[in-house]
Each structure stands twice: as C-alpha cells, then as structure tokens.
KEGU-46771 format. One record per residue: residue in three letters; x, y, z of N, C-alpha, C in turn. Coordinates in steps of 0.2 Angstrom, whole numbers, plus 5000, padded with zeros to 4 digits. Layout:
% residues N
<'ala',<X,Y,Z>,<X,Y,Z>,<X,Y,Z>>,
...
//
This chain:
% residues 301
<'unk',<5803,5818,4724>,<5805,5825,4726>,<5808,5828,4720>>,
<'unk',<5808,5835,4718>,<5811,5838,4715>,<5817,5842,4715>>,
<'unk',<5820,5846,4711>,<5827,5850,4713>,<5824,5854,4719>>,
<'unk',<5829,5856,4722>,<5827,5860,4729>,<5824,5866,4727>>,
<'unk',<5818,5866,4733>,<5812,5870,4730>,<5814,5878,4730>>,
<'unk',<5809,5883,4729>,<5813,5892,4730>,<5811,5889,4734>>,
<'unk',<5813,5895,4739>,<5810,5897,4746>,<5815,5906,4748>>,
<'unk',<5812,5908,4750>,<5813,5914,4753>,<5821,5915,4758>>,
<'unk',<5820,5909,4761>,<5824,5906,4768>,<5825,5899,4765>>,
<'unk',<5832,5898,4766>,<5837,5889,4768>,<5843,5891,4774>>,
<'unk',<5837,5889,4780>,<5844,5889,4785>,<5848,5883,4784>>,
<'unk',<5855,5881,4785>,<5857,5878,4783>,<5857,5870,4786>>,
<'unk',<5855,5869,4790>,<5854,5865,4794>,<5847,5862,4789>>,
<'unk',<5843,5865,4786>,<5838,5862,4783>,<5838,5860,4776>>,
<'unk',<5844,5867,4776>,<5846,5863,4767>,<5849,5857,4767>>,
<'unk',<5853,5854,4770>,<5857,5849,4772>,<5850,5843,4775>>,
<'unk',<5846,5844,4778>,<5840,5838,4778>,<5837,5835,4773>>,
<'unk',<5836,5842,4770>,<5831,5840,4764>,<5835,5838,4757>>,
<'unk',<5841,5841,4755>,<5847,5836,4752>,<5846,5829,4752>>,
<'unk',<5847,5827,4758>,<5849,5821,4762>,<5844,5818,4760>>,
<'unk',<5837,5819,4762>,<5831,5818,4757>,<5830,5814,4751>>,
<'unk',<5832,5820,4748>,<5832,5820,4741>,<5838,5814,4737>>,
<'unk',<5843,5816,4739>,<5849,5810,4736>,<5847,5801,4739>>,
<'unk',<5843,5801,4745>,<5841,5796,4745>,<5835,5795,4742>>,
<'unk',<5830,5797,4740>,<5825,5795,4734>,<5829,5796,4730>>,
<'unk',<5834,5797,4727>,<5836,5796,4719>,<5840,5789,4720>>,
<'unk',<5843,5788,4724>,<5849,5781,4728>,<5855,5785,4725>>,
<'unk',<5855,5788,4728>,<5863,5793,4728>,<5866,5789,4735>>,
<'unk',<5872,5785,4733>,<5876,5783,4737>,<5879,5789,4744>>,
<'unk',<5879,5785,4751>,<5881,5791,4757>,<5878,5799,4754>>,
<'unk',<5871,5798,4756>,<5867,5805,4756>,<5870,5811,4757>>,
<'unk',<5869,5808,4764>,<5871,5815,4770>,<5877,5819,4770>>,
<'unk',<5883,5814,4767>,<5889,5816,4765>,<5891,5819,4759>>,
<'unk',<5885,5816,4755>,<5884,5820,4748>,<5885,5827,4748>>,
<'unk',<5879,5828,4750>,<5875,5835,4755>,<5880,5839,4758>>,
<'unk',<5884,5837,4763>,<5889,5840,4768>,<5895,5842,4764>>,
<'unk',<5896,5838,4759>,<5902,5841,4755>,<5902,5845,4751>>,
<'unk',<5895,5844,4747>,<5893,5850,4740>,<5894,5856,4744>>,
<'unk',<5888,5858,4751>,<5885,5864,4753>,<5893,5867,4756>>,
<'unk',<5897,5862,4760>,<5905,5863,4761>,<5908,5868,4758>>,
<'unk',<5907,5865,4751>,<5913,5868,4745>,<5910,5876,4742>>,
<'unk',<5903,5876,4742>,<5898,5880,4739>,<5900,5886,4745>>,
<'unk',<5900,5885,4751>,<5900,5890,4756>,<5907,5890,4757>>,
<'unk',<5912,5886,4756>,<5920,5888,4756>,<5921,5889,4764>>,
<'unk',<5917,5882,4768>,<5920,5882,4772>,<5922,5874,4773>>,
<'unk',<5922,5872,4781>,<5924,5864,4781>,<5916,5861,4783>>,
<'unk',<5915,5857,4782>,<5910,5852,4786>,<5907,5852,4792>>,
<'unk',<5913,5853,4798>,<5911,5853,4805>,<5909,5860,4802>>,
<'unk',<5910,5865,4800>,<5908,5871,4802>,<5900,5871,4798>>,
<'unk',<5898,5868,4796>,<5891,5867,4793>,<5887,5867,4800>>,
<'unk',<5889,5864,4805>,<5885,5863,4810>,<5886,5868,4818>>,
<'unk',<5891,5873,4816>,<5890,5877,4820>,<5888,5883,4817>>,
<'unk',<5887,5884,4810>,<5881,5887,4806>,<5874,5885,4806>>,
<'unk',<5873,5880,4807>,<5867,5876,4806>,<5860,5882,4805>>,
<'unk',<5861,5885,4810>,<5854,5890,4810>,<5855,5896,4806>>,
<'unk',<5858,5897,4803>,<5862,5903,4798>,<5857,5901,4789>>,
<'unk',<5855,5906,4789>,<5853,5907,4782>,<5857,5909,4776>>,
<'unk',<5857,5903,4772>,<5863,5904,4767>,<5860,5909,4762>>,
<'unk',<5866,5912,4759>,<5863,5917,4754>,<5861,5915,4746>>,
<'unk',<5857,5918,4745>,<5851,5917,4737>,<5856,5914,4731>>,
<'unk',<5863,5918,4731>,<5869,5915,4727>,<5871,5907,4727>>,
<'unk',<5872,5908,4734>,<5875,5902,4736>,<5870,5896,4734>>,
<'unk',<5863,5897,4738>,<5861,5891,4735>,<5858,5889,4727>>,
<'unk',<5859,5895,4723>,<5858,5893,4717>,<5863,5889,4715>>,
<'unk',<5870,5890,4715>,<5876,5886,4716>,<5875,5880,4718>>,
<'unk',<5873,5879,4722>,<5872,5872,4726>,<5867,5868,4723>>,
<'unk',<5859,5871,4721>,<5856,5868,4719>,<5859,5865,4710>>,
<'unk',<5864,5869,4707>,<5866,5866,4701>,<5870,5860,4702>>,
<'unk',<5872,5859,4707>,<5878,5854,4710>,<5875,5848,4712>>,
<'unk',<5867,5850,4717>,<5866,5847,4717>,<5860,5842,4712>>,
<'unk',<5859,5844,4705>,<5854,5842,4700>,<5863,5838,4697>>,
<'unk',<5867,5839,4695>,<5872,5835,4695>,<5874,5829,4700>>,
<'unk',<5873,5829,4704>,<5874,5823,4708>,<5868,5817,4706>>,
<'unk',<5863,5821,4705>,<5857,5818,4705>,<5857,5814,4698>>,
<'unk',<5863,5815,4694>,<5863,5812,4686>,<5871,5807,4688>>,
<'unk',<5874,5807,4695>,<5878,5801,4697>,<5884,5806,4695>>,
<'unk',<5886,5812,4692>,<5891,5815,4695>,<5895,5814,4700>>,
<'unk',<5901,5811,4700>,<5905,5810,4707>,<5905,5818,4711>>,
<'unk',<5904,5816,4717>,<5904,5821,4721>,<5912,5825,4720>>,
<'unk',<5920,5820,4718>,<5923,5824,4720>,<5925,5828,4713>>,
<'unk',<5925,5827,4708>,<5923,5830,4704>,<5917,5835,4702>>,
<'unk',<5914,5836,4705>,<5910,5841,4708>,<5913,5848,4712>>,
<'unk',<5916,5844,4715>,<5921,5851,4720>,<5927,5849,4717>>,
<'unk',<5930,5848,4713>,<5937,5848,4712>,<5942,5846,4718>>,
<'unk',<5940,5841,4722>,<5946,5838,4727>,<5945,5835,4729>>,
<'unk',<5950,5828,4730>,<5947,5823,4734>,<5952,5820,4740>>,
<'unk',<5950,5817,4743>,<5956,5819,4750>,<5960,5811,4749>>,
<'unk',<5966,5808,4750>,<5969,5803,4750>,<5974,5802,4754>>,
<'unk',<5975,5799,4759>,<5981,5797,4763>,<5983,5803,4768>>,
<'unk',<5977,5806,4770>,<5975,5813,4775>,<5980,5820,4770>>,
<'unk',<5978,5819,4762>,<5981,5823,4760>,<5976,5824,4753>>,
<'unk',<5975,5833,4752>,<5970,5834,4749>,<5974,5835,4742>>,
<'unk',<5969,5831,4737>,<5972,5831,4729>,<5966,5836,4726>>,
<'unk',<5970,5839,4719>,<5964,5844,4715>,<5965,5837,4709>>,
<'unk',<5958,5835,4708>,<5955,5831,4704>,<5951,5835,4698>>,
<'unk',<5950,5830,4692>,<5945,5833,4687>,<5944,5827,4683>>,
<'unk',<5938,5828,4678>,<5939,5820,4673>,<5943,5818,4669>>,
<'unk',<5949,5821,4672>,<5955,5820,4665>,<5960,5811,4670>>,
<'unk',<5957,5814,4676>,<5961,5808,4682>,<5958,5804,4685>>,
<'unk',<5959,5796,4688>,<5953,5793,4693>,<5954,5799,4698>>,
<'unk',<5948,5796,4701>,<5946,5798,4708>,<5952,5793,4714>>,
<'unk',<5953,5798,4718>,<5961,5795,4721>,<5952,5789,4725>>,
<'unk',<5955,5785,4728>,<5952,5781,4734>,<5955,5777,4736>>,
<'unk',<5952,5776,4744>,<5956,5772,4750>,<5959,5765,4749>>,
<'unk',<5955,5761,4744>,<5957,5755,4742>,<5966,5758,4740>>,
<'unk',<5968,5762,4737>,<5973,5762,4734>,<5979,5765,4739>>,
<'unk',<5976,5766,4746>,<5981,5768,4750>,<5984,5763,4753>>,
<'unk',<5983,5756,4752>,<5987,5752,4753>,<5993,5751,4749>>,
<'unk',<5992,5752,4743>,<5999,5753,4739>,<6004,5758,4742>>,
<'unk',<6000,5762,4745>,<6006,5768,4748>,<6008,5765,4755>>,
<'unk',<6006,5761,4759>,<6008,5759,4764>,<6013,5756,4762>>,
<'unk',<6014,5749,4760>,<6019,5746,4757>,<6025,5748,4754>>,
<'unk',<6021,5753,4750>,<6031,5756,4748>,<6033,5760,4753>>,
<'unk',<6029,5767,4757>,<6031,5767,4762>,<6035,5764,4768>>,
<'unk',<6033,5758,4769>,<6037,5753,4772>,<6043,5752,4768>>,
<'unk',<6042,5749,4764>,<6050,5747,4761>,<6054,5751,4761>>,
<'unk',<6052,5759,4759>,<6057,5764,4757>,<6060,5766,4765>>,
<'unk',<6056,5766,4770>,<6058,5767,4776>,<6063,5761,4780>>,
<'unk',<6062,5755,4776>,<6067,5752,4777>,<6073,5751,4772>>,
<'unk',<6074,5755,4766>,<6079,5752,4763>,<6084,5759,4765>>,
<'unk',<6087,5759,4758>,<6094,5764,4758>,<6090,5771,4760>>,
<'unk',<6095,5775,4762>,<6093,5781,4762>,<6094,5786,4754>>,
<'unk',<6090,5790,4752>,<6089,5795,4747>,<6085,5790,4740>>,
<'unk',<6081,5785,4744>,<6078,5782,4736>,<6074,5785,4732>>,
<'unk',<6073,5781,4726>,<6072,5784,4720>,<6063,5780,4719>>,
<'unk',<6058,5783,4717>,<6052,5780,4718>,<6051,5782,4711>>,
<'unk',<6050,5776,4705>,<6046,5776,4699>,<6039,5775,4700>>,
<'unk',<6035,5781,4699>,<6028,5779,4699>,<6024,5779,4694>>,
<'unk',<6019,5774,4689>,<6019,5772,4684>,<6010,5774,4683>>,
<'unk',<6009,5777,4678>,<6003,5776,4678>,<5999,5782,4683>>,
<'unk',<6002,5788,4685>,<6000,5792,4690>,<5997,5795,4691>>,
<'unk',<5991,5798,4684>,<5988,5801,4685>,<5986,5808,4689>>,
<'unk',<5984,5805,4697>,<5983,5814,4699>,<5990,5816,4703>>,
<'unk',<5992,5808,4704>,<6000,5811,4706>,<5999,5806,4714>>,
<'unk',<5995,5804,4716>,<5993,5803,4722>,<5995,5799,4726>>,
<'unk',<5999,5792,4722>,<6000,5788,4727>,<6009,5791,4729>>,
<'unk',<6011,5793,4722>,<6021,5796,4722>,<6020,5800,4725>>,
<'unk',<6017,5808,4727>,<6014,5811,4731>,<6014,5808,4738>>,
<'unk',<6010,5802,4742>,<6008,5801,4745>,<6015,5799,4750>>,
<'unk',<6018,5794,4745>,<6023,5792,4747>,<6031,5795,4751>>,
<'unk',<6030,5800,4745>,<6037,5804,4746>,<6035,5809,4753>>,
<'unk',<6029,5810,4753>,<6026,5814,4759>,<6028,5812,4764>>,
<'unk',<6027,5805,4766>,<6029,5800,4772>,<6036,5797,4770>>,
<'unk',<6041,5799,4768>,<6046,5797,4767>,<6052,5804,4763>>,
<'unk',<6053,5806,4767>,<6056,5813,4767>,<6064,5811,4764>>,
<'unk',<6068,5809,4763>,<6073,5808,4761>,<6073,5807,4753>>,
<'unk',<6066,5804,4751>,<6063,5799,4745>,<6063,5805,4741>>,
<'unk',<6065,5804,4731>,<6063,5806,4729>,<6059,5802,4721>>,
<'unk',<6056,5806,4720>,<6050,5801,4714>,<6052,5805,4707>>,
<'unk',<6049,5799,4701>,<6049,5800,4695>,<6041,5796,4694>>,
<'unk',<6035,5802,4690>,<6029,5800,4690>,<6029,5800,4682>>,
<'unk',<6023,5798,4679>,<6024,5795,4674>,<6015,5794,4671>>,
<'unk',<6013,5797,4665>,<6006,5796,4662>,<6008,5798,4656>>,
<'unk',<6002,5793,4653>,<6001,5795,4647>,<5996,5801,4643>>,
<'unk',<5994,5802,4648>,<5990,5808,4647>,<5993,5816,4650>>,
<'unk',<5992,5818,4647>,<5996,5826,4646>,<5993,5830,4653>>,
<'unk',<5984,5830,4654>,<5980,5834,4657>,<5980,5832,4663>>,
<'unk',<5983,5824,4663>,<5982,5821,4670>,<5991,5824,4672>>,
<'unk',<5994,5825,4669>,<6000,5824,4671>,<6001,5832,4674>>,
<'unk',<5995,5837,4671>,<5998,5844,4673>,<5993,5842,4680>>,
<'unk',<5989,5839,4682>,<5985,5841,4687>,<5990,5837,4692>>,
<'unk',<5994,5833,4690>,<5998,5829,4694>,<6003,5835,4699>>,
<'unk',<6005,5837,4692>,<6009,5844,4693>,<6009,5847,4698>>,
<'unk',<6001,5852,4698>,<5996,5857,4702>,<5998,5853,4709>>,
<'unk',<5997,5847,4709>,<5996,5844,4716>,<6003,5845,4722>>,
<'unk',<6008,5841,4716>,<6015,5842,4720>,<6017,5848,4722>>,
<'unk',<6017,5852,4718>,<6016,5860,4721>,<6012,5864,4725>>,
<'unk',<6004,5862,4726>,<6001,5862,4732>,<6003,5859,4738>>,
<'unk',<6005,5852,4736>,<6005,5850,4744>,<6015,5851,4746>>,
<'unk',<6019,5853,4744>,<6026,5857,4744>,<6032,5853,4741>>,
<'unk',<6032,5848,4737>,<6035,5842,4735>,<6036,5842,4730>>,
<'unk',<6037,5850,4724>,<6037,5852,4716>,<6045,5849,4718>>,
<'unk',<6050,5850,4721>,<6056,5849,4720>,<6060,5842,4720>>,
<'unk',<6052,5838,4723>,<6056,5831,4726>,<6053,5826,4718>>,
<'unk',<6050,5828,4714>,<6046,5824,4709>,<6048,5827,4702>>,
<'unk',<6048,5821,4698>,<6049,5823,4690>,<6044,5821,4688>>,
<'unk',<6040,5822,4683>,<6036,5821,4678>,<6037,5820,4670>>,
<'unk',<6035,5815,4668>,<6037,5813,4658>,<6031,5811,4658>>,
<'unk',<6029,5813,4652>,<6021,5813,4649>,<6028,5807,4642>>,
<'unk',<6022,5798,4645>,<6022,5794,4640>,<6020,5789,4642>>,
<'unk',<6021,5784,4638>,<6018,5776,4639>,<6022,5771,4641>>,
<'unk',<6019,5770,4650>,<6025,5768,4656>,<6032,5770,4653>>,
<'unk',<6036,5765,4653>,<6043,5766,4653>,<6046,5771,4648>>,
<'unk',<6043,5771,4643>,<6043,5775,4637>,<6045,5784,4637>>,
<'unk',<6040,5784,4645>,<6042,5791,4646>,<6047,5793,4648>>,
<'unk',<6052,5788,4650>,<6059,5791,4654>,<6063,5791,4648>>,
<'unk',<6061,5790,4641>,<6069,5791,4635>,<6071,5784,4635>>,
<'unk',<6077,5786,4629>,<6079,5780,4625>,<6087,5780,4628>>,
<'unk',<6088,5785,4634>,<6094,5784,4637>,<6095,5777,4641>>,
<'unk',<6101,5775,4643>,<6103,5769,4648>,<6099,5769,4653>>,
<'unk',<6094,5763,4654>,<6087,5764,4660>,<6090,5765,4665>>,
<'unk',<6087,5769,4671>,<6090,5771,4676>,<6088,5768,4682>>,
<'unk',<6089,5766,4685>,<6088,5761,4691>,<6084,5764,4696>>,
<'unk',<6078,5761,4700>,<6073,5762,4705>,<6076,5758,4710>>,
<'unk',<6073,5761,4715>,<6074,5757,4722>,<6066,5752,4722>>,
<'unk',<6062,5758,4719>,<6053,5755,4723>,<6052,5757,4713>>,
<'unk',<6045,5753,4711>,<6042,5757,4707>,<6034,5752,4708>>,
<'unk',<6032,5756,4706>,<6023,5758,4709>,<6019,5758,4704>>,
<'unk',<6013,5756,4702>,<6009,5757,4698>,<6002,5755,4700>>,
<'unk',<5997,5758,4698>,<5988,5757,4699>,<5988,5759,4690>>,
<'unk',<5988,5752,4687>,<5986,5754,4680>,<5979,5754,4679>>,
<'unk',<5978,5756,4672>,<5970,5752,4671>,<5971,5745,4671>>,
<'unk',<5965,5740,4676>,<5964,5732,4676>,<5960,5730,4676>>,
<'unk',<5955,5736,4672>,<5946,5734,4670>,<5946,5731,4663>>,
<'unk',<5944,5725,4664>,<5942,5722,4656>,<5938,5726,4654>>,
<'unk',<5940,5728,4649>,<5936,5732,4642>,<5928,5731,4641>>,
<'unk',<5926,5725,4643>,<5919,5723,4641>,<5916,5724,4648>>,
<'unk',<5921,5725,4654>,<5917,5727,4659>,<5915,5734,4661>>,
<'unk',<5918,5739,4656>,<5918,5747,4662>,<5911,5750,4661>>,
<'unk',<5908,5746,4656>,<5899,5749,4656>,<5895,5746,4660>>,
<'unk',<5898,5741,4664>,<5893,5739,4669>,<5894,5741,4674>>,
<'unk',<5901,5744,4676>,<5900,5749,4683>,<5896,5754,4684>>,
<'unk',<5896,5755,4690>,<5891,5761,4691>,<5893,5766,4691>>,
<'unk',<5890,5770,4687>,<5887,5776,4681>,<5891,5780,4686>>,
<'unk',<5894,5783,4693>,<5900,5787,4695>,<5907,5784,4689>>,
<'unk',<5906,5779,4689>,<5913,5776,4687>,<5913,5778,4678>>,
<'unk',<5907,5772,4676>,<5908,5772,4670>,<5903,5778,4664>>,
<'unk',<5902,5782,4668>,<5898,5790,4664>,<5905,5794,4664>>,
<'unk',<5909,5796,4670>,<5911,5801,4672>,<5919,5800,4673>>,
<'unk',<5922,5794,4675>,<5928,5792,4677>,<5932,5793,4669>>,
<'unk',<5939,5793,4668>,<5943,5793,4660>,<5945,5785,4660>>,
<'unk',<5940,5786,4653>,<5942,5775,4650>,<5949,5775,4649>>,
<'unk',<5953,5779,4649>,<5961,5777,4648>,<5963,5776,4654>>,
<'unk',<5959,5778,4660>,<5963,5776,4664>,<5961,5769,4670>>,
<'unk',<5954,5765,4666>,<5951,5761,4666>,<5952,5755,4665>>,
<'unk',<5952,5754,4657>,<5954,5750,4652>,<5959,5745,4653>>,
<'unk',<5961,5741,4655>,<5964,5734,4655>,<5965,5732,4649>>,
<'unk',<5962,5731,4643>,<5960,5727,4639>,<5956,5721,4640>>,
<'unk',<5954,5718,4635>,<5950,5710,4636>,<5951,5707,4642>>,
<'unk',<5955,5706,4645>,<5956,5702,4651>,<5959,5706,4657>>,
<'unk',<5959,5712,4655>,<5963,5717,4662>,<5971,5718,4663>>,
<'unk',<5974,5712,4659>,<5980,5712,4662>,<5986,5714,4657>>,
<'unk',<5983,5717,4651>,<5986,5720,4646>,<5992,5726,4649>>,
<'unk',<5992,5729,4655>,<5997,5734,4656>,<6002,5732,4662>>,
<'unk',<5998,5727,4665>,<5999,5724,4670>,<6008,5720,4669>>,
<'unk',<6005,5717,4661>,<6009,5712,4658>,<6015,5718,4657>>,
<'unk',<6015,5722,4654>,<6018,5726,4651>,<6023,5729,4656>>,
<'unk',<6020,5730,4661>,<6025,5735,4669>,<6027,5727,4669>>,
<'unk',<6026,5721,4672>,<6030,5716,4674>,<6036,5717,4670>>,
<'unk',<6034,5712,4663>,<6037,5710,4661>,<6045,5716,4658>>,
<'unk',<6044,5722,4658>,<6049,5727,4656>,<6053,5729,4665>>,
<'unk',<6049,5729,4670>,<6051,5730,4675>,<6059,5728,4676>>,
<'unk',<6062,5722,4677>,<6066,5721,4677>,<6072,5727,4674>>,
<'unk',<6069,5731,4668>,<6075,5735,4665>,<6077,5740,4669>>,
<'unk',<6071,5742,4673>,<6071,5747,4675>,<6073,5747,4687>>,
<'unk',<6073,5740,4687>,<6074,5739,4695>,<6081,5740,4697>>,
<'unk',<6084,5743,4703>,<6088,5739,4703>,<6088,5734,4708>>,
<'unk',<6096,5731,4709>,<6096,5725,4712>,<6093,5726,4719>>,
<'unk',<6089,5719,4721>,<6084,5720,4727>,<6078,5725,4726>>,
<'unk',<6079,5729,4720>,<6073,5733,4722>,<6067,5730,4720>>,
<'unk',<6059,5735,4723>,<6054,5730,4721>,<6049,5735,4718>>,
<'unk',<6045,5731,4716>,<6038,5732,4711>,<6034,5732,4716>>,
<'unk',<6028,5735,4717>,<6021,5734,4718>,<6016,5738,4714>>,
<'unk',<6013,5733,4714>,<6004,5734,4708>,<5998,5734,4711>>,
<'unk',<5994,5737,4711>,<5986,5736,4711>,<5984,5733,4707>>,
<'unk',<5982,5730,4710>,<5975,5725,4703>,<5969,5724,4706>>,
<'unk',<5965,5720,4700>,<5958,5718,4704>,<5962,5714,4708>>,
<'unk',<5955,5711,4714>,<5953,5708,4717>,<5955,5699,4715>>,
<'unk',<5952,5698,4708>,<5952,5694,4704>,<5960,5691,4700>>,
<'unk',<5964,5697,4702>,<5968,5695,4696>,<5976,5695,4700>>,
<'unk',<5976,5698,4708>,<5982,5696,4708>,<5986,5689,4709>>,
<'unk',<5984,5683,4707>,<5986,5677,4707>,<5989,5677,4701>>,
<'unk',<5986,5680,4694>,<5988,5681,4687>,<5994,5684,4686>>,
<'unk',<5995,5690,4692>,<5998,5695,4691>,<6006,5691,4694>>,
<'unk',<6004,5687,4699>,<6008,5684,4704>,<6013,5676,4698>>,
<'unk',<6010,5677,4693>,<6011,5672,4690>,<6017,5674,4685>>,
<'unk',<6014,5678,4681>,<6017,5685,4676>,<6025,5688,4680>>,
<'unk',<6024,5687,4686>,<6029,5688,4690>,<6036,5686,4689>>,
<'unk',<6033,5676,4691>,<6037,5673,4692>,<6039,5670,4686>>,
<'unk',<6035,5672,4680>,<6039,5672,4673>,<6043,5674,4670>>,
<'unk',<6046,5679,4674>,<6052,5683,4672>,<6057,5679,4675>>,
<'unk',<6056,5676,4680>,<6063,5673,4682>,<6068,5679,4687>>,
<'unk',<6064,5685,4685>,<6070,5688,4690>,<6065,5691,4698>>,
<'unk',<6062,5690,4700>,<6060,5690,4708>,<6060,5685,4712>>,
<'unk',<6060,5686,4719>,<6055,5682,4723>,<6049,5682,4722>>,
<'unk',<6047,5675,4724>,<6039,5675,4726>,<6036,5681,4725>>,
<'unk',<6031,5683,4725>,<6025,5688,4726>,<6021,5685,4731>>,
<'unk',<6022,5693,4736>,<6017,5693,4741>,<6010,5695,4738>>,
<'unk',<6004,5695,4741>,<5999,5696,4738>,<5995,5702,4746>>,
<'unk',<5995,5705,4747>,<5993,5711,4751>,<5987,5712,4751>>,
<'unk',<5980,5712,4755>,<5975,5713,4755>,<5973,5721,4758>>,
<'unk',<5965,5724,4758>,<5967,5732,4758>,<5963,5731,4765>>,
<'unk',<5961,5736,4765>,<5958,5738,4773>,<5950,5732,4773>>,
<'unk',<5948,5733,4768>,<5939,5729,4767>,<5941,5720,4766>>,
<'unk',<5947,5721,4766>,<5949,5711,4765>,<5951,5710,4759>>,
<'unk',<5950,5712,4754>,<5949,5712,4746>,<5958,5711,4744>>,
<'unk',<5961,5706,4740>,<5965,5707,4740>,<5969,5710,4733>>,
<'unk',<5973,5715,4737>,<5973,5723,4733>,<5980,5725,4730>>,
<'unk',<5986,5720,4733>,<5991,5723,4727>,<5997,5717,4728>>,
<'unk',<6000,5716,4723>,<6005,5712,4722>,<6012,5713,4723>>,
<'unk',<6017,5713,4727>,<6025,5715,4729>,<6030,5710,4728>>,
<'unk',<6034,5711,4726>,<6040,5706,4723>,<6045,5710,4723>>,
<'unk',<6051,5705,4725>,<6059,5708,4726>,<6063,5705,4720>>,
<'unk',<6067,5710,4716>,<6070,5706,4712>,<6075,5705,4714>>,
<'unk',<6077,5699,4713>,<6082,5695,4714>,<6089,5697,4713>>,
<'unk',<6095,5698,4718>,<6102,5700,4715>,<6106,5695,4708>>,
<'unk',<6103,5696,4703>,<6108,5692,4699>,<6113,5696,4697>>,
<'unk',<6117,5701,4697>,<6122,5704,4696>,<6122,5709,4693>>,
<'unk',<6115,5713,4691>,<6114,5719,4690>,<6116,5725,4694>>,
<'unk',<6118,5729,4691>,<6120,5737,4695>,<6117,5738,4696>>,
<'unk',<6115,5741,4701>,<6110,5745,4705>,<6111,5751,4703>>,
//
C-alpha cells in the first residue's frame, strides 16, 4: 500500500480503515489507534468524536496534514510526538524529542510515592530527579494536594517543557525547577531535606539503545536513555549521594530495568543508611521500581 491515495472524498470513517490498513502492512504497532489519534489531533477533536463524525468528509487541508503525519508514522515516528502529547496518570503532558515519552510502566513509581506521601507528614517535600517532561512530580503532587515538589534535569529543553506542563495542568506554584546534574541542581548551599525523592533515570546500557525498536532508539533523547555500560551508572549516583539529601525516615524510589532491581537493591544496602529495599512490580508483572527507608540515625530532618 502507498501513502494515502488522492481522492476527491475521505469520509472519515474510511480514512480511519484504510489507515488501519496501511500501518498494519508496514507493522506499525496498535494500527487502529495510530490512525484514531493522528486523524484526532489533525481534526482537533477527541477520538470518540471520530465516530459520531464517521460519515463526514474531512476537508482537502486537513487530510494533507494527516497524510504527512501519516508517512511519518510510517518511518516509526512515535505517535506522541507526532501530536505533541501524551496522556499519563489520566493527565495530559506536552511532549517533544527533547523528553521520553511519559508511559504506564512508570505510573507505578507514582503510586508509591503517592502512597507514602498520603501517609506521611503533612506539607511534604517531593525531590524529583531526572524529570524530564515533569510527569511523574507533576503526577504526584496532583494526587497529593498538601505536597510540594522540587524537579530536577539536566537538560535545559526538557526542563522548559517540564515548565509548560505544571502550568498547564495548574501546579506552576507548587513545583521548583533547577536545570543540573541530579543533586547538583539544587546548589552548593546546606542540602535540604526531602521527605520522598523519585527518579526514572537513564538505565539503558549504552551498547543496548540501538537495538530497541526504532520508536525508541531513532526518535527517543540518548541522554535520557543511557545508563552507561552496564545501566547503573546514575542509578549508583542517586543511591549512593541520596542519603545527603533524605531526611530521617524519608524514602527513595527508583525505576530501573526489569533486570537490575536486585543491583539497585544491593547499591542500597551499601550505604548502610536504609532498610531493606522493597522491589515493586508494575501493572504487566515486570519488576519496576525499588523503595527504601532511610534509617533514623540521628540526622535532622
């Protein structure tokens, strides 16, 4: 099949078929949904409304639009950088290639803190590391209204879309932002103490990001991918400095691979200042983030 053909007439019911079509002979992952979200965006309505248009002929503009969206998809373009937004934790983020793509896997890191923060003090403090589009410290202080967050990238671009977001979704006043390298960002004053701090860093070995699939490793930012040689190079970095930055009883949680939270669990307990590490699996079974309490040895909170 080729890029969508002219035609005089695309009612929209048959753009959306013949799409569908199309992304499946190329092996475009979830077709139909491909389809439903591009023509979505292009027409600037929702999805359900796709189907109570169904018999409506879109206009000559619109599907030239669509069909460039569509020959992009077709070269493994992520859909949500395609339309600049992708939805996480029933809350819609403005994405671009400068950020990952938010994903469900990583809504398990936000339940967890959310819990804890719902059980600890009132007005906690959320360090979130590595933050990219803003999504999980965002996600959190959303579900936890008393909470307020400090987010944290080393990338300047990710850190303004971060921005755009908190301010979209009404939460510019509850979040800070420092553009630097983890802890690095908050200054060389006296560290200040966290109740929760959070991070999804990169924990792709280096030798692996060209074998993901070409959404990931064409289109996704290697800085926000990379690991180094064995993944755990940032990993190691947020453990091991945590501690300066906790306070007493408060906790850490990470995403990592699948692979590596035994590693991470390990890296943990060689600080000497936590409990055990729980190991949290994500919706799919996959075990997806590591949590630890640090231990009251007499540090000020």
């Amino acid at each position: 099949m080729t890029a969508v053909p002219e035609s005089t007439e695309w009612p929209i019911g048959k753009l959306l078929t013949w799409t569908t079509g199309y992304f499946t002979t190329h092996q475009i992952d979830e077709p139909r949904l491909s389809a439903e979200l591009l023509l979505a965006h292009v027409l600037a309505c929702s999805r359900m409304a796709l189907y109570t248009r169904y018999d409506e002929i879109a206009p000559a503009e619109k599907i030239r639009a669509f069909k460039e969206l569509v020959k992009r998809r077709r070269e493994r373009e992520p859909v949500a950088y395609l339309t600049g937004k992708a939805w996480f934790f029933s809350l819609e983020f403005s994405v671009s290639p400068a950020v990952l793509i938010p994903r469900p896997d990583t809504e398990t890191l936000v339940e967890q803190a959310v819990s804890i923060l719902r059980g600890g003090p009132p007005n906690a403090n959320l360090l979130d590391l590595c933050t990219g589009s803003g999504c999980v410290a965002l996600a959190v202080i959303k579900n936890v209204p008393d909470a307020r967050a400090v987010a944290t990238d080393i990338s300047d671009p990710a850190l303004q879309i971060a921005k755009n977001n908190a301010a979209a979704i009404g939460l510019a006043e509850r979040v800070d932002f420092f553009s630097g390298d983890l802890y690095a960002a908050l200054g060389d004053a006296p560290p200040r103490r966290f109740d929760v701090i959070t991070a999804n860093p990169p924990y792709i070995p280096s030798q692996a990001i060209d074998t993901l699939m070409p959404e990931v490793s064409r289109f996704e930012p290697r800085l926000a991918l990379d690991g180094g040689s064995d993944g755990l190079q940032l990993i190691g970095r947020i453990i091991n400095d945590s501690p300066h930055y906790l306070a007493a009883e408060g906790y850490l949680l990470l995403e990592t691979g699948c692979d590596q939270t035994e590693q991470a669990a390990e890296l943990i307990a060689a600080t000497g200042q936590f409990s055990p590490a729980r190991i949290v699996t994500d919706s799919a079974g996959h075990r997806r983030c590591v949590i630890a309490r640090r231990l009251n040895l007499g540090v000020s909170a």
